[in-house]
DSSP file (Angstrom, degrees, kcal/mol; ACC not computed):
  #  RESIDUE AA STRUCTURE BP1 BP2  ACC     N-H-->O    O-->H-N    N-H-->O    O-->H-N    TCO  KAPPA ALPHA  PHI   PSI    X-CA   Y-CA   Z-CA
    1    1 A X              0   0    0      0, 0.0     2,-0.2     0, 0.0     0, 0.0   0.000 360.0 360.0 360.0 123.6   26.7  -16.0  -88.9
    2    2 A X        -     0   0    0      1,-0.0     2,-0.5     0, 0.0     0, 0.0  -0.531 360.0-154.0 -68.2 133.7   30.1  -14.9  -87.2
    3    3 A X        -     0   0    0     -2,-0.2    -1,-0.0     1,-0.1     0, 0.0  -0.982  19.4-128.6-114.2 138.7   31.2  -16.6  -84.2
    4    4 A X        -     0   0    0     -2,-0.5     2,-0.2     1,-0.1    -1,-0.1   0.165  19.0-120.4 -68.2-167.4   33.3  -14.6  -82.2
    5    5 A X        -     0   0    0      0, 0.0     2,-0.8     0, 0.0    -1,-0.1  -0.679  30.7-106.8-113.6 158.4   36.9  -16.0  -80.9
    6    6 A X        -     0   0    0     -2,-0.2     5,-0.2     1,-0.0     0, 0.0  -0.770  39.0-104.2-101.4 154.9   37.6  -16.2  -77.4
    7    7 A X     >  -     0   0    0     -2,-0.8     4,-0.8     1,-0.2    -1,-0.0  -0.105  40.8 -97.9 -51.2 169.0   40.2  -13.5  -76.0
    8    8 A X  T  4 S+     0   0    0      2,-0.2    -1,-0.2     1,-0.2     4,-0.1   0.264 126.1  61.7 -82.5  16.8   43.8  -14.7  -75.3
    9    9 A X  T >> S+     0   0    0      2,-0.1     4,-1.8     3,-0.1     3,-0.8   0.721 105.0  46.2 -89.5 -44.0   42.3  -15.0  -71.3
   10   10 A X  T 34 S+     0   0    0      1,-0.2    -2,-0.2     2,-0.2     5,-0.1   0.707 112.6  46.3 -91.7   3.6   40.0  -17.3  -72.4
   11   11 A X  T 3< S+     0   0    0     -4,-0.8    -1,-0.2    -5,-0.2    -3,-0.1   0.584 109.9  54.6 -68.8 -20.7   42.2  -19.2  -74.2
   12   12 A X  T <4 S+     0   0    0     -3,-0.8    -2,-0.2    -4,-0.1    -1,-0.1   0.648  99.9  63.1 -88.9 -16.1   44.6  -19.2  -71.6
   13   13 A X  S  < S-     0   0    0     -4,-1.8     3,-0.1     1,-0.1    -4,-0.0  -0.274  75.3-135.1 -84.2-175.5   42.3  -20.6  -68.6
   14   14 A X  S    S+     0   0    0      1,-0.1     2,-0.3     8,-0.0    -1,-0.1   0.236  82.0  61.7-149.9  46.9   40.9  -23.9  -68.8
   15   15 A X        -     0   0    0     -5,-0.1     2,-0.6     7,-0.1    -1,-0.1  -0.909  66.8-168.5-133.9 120.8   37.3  -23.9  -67.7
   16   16 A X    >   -     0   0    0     -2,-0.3     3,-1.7     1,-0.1     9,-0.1  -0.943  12.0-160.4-128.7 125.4   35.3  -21.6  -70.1
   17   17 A X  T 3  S+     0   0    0     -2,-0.6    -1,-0.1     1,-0.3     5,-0.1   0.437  93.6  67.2 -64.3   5.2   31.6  -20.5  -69.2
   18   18 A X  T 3  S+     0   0    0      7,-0.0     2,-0.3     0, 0.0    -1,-0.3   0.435  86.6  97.1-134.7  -9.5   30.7  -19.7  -72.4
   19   19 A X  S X  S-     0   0    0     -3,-1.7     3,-0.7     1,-0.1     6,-0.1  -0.805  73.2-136.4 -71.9 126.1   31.0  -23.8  -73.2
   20   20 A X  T 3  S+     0   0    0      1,-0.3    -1,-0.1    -2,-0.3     5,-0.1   0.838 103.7  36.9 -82.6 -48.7   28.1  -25.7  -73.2
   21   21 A X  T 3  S+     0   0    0      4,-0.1     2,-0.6     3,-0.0    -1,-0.3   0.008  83.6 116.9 -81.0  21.2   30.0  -28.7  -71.1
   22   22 A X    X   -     0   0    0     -3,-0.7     3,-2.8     1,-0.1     4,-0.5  -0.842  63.5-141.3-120.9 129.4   32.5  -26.5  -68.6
   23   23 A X  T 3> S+     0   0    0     -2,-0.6     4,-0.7     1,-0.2    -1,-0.1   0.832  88.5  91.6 -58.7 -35.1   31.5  -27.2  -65.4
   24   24 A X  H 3> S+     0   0    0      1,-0.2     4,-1.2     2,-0.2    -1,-0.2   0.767  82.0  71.8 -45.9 -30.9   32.1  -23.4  -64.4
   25   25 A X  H X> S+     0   0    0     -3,-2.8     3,-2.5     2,-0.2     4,-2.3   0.990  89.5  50.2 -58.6 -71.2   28.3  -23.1  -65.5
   26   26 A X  H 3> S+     0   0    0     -4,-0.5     4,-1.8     1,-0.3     5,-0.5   0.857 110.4  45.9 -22.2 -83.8   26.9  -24.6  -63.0
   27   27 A X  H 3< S+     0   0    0     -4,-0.7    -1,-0.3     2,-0.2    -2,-0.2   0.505 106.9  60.3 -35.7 -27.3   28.6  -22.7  -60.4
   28   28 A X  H XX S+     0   0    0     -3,-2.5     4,-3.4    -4,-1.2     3,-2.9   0.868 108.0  47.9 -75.8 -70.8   28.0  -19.2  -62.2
   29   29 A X  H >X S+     0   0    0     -4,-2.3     4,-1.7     1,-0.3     3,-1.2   0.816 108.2  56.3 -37.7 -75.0   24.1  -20.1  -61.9
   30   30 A X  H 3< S+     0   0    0     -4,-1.8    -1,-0.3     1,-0.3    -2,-0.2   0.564 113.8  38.3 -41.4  -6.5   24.7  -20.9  -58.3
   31   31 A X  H <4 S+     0   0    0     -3,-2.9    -1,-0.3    -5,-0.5    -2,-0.2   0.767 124.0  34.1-118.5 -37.4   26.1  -17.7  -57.6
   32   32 A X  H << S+     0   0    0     -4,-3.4    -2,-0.2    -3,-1.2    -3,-0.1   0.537  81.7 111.7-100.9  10.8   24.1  -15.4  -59.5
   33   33 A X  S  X S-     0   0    0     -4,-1.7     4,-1.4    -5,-0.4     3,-0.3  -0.371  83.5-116.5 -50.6 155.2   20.8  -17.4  -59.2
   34   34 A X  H  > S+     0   0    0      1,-0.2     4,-2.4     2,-0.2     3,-0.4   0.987 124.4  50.7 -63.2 -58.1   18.6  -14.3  -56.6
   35   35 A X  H  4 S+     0   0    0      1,-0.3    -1,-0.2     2,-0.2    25,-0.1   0.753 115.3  39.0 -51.5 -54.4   18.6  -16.9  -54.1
   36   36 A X  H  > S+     0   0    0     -3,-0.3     4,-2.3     2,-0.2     3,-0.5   0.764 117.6  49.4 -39.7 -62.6   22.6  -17.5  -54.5
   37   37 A X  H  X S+     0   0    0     -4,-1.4     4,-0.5    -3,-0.4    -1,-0.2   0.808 113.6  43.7 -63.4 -49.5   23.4  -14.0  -54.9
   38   38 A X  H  < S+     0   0    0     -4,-2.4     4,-0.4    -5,-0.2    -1,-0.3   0.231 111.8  52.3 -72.9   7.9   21.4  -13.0  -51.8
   39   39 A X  H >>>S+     0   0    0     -3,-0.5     4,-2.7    -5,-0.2     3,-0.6   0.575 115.0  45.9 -92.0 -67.1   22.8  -16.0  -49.4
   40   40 A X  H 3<5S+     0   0    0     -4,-2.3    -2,-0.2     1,-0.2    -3,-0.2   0.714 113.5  50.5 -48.0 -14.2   26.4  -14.9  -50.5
   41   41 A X  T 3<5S+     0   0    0     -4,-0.5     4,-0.3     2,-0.1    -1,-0.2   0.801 111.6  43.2 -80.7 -49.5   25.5  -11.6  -49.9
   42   42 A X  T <>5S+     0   0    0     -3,-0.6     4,-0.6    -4,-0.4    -2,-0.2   0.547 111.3  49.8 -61.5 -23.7   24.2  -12.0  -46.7
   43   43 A X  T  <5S+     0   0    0     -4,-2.7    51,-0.4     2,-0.1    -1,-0.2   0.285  98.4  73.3-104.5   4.2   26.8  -14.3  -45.1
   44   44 A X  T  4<S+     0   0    0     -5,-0.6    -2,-0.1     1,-0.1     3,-0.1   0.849  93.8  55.5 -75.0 -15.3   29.5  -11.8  -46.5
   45   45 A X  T  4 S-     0   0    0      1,-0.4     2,-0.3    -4,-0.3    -2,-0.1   0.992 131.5 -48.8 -77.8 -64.7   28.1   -9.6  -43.6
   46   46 A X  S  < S-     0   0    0     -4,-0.6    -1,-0.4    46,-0.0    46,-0.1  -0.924  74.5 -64.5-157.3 157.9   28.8  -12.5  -40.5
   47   47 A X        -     0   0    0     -2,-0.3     2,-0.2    -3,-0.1    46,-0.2  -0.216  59.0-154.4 -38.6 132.6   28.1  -16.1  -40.0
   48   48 A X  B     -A   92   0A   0     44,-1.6    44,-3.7    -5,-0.0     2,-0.2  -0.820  14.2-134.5-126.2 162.7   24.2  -16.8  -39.8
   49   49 A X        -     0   0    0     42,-0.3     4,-0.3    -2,-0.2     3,-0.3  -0.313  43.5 -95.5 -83.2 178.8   22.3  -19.3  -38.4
   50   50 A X  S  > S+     0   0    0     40,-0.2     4,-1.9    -2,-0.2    41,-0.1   0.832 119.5  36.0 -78.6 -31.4   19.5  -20.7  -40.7
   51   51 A X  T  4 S+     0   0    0      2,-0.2    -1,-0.2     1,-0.2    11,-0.0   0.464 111.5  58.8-121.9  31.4   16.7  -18.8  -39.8
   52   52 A X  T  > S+     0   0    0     -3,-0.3     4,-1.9     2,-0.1    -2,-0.2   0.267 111.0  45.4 -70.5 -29.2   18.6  -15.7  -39.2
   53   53 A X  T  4 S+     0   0    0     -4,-0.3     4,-0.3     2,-0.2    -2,-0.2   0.936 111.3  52.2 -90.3 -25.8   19.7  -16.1  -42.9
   54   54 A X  T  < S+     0   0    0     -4,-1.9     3,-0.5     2,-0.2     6,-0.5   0.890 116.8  41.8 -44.0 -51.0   15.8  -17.0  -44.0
   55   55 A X  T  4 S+     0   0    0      1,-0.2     5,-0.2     3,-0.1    -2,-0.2   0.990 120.7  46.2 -61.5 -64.0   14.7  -13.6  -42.1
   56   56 A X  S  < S+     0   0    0     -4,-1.9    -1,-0.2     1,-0.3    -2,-0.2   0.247 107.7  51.2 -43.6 -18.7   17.8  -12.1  -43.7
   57   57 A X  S >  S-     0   0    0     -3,-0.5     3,-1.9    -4,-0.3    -1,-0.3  -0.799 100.4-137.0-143.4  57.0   17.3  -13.3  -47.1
   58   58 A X  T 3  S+     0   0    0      1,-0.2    -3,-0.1    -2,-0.2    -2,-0.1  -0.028  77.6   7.0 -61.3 126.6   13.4  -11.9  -47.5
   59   59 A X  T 3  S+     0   0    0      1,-0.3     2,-0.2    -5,-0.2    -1,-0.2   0.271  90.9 135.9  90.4 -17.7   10.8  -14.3  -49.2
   60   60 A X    <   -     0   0    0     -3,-1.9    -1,-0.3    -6,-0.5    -3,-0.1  -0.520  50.4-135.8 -58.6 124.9   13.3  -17.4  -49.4
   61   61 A X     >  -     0   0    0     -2,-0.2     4,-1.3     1,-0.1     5,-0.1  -0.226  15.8-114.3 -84.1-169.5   11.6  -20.3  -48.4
   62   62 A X  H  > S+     0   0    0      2,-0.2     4,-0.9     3,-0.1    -1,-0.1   0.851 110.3  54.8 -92.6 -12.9   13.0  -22.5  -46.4
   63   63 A X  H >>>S+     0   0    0      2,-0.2     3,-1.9     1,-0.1     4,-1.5   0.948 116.9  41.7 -56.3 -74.5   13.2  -25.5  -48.9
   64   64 A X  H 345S+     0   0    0      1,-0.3    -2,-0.2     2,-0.2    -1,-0.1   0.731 107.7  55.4 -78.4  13.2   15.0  -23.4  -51.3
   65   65 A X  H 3X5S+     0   0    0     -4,-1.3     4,-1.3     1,-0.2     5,-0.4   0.914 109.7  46.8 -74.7 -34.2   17.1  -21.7  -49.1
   66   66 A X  H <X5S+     0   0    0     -3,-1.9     4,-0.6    -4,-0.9    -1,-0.2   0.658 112.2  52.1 -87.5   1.4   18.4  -24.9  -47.9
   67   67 A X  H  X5S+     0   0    0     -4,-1.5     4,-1.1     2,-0.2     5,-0.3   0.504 110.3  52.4 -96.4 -26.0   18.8  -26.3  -51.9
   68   68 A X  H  4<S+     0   0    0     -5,-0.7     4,-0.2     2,-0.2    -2,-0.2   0.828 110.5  44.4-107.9 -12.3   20.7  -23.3  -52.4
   69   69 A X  H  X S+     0   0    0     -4,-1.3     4,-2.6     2,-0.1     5,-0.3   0.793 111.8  55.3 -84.3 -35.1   23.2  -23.7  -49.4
   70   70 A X  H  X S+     0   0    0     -4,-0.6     4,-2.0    -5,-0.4    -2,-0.2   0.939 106.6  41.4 -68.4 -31.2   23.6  -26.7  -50.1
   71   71 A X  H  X S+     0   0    0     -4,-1.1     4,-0.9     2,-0.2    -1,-0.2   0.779 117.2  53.1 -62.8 -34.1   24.7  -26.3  -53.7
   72   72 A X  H  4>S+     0   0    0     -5,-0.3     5,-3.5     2,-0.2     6,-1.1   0.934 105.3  58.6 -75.7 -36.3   26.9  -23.2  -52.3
   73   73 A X  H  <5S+     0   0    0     -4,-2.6    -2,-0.2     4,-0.3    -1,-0.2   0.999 111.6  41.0 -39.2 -74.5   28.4  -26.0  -49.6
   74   74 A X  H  <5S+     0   0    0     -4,-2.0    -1,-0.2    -5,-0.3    -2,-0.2   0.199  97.5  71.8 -85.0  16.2   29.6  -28.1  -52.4
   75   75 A X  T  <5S-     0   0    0     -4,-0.9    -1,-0.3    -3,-0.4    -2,-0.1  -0.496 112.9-114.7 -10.8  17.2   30.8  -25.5  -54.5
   76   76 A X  T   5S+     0   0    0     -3,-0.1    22,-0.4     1,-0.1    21,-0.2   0.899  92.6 107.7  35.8  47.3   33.3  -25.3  -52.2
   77   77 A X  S   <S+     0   0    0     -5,-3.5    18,-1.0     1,-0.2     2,-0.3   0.746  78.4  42.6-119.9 -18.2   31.6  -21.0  -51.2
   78   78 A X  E     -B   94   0B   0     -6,-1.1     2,-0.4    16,-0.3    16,-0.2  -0.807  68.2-150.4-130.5 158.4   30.0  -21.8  -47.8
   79   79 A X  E     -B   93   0B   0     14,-2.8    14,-1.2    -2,-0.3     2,-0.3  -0.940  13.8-150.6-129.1 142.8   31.1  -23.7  -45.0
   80   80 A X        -     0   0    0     -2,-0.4     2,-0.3    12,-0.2    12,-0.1  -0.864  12.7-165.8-108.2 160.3   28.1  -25.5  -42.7
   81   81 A X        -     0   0    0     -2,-0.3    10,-2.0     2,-0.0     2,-1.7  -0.827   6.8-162.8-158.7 102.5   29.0  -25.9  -39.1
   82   82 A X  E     -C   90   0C   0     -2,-0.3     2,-0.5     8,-0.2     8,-0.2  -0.618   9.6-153.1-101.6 119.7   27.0  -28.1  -37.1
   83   83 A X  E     -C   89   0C   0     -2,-1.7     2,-1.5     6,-1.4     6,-1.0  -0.625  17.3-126.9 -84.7 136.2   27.5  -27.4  -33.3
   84   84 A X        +     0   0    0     -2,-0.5     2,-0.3     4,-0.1     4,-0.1  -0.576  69.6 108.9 -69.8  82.9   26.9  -30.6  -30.8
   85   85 A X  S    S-     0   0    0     -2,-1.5     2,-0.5     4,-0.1    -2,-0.0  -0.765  73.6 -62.2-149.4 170.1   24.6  -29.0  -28.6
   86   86 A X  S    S+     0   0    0      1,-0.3     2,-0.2    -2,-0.3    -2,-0.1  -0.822 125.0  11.1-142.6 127.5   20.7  -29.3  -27.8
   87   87 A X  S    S-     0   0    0     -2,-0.5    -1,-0.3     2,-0.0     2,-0.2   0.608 115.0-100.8 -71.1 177.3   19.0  -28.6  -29.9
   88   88 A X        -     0   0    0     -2,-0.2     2,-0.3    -4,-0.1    -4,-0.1  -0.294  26.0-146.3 -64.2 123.9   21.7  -28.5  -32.7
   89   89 A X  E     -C   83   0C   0     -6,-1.0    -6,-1.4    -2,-0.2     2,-0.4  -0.746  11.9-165.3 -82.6 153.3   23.0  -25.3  -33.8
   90   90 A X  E     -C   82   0C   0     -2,-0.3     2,-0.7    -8,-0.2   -40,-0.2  -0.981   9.8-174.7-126.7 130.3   24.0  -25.0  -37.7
   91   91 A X        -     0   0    0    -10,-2.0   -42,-0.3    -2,-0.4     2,-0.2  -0.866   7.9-153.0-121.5 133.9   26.1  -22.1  -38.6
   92   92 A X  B     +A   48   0A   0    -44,-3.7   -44,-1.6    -2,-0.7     2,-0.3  -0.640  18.3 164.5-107.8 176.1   27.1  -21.1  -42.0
   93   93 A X  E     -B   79   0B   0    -14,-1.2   -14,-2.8   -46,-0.2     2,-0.5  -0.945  34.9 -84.2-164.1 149.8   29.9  -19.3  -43.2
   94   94 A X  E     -B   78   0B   0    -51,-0.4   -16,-0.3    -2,-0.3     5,-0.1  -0.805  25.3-147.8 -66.6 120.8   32.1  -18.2  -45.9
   95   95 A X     >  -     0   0    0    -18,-1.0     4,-1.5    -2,-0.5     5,-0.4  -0.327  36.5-105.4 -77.7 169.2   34.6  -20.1  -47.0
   96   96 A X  H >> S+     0   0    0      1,-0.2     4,-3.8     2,-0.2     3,-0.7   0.951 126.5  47.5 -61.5 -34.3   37.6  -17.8  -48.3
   97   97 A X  H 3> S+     0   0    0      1,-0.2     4,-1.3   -21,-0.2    -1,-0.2   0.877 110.5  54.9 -35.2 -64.2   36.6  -18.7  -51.8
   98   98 A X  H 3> S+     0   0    0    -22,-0.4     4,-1.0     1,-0.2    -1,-0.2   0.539 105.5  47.6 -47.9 -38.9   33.3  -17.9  -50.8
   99   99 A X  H <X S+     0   0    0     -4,-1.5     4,-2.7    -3,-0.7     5,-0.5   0.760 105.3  58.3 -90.0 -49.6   34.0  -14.4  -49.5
  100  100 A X  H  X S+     0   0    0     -4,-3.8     4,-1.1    -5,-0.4     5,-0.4   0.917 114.2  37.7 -50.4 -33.6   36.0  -13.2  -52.6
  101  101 A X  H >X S+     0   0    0     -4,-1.3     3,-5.3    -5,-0.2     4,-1.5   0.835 113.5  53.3 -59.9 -75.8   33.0  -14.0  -55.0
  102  102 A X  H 3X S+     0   0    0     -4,-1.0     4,-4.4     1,-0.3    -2,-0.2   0.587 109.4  48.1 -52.7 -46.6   30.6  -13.0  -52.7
  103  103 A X  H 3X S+     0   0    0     -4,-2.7     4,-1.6     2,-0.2    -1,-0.3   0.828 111.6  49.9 -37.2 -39.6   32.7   -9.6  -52.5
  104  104 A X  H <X S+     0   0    0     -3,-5.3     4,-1.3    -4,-1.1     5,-0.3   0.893 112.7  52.0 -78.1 -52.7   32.9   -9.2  -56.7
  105  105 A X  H  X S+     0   0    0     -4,-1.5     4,-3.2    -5,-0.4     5,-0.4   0.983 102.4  54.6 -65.4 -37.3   29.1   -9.9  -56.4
  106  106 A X  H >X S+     0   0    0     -4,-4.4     3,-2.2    -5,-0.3     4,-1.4   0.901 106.0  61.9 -56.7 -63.6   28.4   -6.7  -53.5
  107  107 A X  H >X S+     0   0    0     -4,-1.6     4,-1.9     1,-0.4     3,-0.6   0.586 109.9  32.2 -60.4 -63.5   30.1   -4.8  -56.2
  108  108 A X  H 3X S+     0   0    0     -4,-1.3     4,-1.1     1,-0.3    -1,-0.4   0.710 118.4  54.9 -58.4 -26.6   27.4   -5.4  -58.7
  109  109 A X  H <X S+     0   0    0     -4,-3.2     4,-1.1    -3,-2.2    -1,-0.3   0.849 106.6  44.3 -74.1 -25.7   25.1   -5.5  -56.6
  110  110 A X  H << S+     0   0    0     -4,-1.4    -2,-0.2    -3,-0.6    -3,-0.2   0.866 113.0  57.8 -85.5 -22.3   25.7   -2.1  -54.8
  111  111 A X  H  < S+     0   0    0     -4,-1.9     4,-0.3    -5,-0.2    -1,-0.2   0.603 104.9  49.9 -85.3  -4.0   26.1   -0.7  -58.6
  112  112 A X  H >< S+     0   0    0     -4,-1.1     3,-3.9    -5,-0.2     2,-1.5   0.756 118.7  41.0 -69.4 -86.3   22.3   -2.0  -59.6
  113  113 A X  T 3< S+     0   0    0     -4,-1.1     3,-0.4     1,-0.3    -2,-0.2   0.458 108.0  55.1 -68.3   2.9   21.0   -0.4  -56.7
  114  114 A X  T 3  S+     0   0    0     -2,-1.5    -1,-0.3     1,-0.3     3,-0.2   0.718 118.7  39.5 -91.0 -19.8   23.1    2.7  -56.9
  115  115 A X  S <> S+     0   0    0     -3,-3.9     4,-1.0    -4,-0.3    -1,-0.3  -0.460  76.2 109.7-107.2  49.6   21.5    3.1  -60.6
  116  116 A X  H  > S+     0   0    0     -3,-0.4     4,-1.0     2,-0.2     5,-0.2   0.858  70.1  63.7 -89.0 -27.0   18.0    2.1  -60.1
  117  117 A X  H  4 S+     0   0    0      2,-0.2     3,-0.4     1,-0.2     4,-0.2   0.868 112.5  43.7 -57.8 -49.7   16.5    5.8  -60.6
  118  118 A X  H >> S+     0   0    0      1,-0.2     4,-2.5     2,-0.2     3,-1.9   0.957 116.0  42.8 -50.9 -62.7   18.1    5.2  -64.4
  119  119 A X  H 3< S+     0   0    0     -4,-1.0     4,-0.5     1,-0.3    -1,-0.2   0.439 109.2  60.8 -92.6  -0.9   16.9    1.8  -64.9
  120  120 A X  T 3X S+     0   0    0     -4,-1.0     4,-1.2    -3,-0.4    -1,-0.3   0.429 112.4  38.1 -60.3 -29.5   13.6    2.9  -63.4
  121  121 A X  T <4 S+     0   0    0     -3,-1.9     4,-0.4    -4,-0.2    -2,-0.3   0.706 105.2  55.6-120.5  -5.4   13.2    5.4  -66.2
  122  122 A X  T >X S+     0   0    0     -4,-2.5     4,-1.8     2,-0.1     3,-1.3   0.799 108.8  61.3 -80.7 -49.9   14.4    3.9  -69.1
  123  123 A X  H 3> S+     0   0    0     -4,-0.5     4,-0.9     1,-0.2     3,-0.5   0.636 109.6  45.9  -2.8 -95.9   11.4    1.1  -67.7
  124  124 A X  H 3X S+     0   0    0     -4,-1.2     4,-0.8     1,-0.3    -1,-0.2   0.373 110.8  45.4 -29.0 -35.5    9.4    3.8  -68.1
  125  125 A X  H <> S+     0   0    0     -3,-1.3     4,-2.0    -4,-0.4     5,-0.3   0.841 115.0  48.8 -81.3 -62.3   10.6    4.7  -71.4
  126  126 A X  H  < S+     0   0    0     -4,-1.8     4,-0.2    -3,-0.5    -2,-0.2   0.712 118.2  41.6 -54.9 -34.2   10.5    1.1  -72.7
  127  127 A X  H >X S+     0   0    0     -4,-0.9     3,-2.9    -5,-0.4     4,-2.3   0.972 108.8  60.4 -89.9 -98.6    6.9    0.7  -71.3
  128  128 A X  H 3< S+     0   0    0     -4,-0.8    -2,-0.2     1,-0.3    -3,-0.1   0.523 109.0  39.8  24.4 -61.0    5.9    4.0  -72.5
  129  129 A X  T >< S+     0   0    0     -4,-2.0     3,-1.1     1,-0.1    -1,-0.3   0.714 105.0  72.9 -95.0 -13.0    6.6    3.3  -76.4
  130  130 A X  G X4 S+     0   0    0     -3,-2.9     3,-1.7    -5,-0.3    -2,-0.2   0.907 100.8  37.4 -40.3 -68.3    5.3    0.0  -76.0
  131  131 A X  G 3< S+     0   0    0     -4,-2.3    -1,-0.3     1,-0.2    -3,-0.1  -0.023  96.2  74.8 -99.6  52.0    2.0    0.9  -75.8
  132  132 A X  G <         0   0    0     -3,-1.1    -1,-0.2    -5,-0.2    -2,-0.1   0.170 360.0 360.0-113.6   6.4    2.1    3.5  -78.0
  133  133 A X    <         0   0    0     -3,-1.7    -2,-0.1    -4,-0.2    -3,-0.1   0.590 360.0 360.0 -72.8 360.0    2.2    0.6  -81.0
């Protein structure tokens, strides 16, 4: 079996995803996990409260919503912001870091949903000659 090489980019950087150990995994999951992708997506828009970003983020529960800010916190992609007040406000935010993914991710995201009519009919096609075995 050939194993490929890595390009002279991935030779030149020095975190590579594609390495079982490079921390860069992690952080790729967090960001393209649905939950991940749709929190960054949603806080690209404005700063949310938390259960503006729950409504906002439809079907998240509220355990993993907060497991998935919190990984996005320390990932340095979100900012929490706890106001002294009563009760406590929390607000979260993009960090700049945070807004540049989350920008490279609307892009993929707004090109799934701009193709879905395609990827709806090859479905269909895929389905289709399935059960004709």
């Amino acid at each position: 079996m050939h194993e490929s090489q890595p390009s002279a980019e991935e030779r030149d950087l020095p975190y590579n995803v594609f390495a079982r150990a490079c921390p860069s995994r992690g952080t790729l999951e967090h960001v393209t996990g649905r939950w991940g992708s749709l929190t960054l997506g949603a806080l690209h828009e404005s700063s949310l409260r938390f259960n503006e970003l729950r409504r906002r983020v439809d079907g998240v529960s509220e355990k993993m919503l907060s497991q998935t800010l919190q990984a996005l916190e320390r990932d340095g992609l979100v900012h929490r912001e706890a106001q002294p007040t009563n009760p406590p406000r929390v607000d979260y935010e993009l960090t700049a870091l945070g807004r540049e993914v989350a920008t490279r991710l609307l892009d993929l995201i707004h090109c799934v949903e701009g193709r879905m009519d395609e990827v709806l009919a090859a479905r269909e096609r895929y389905d289709a000659g399935r059960g004709a075995r």
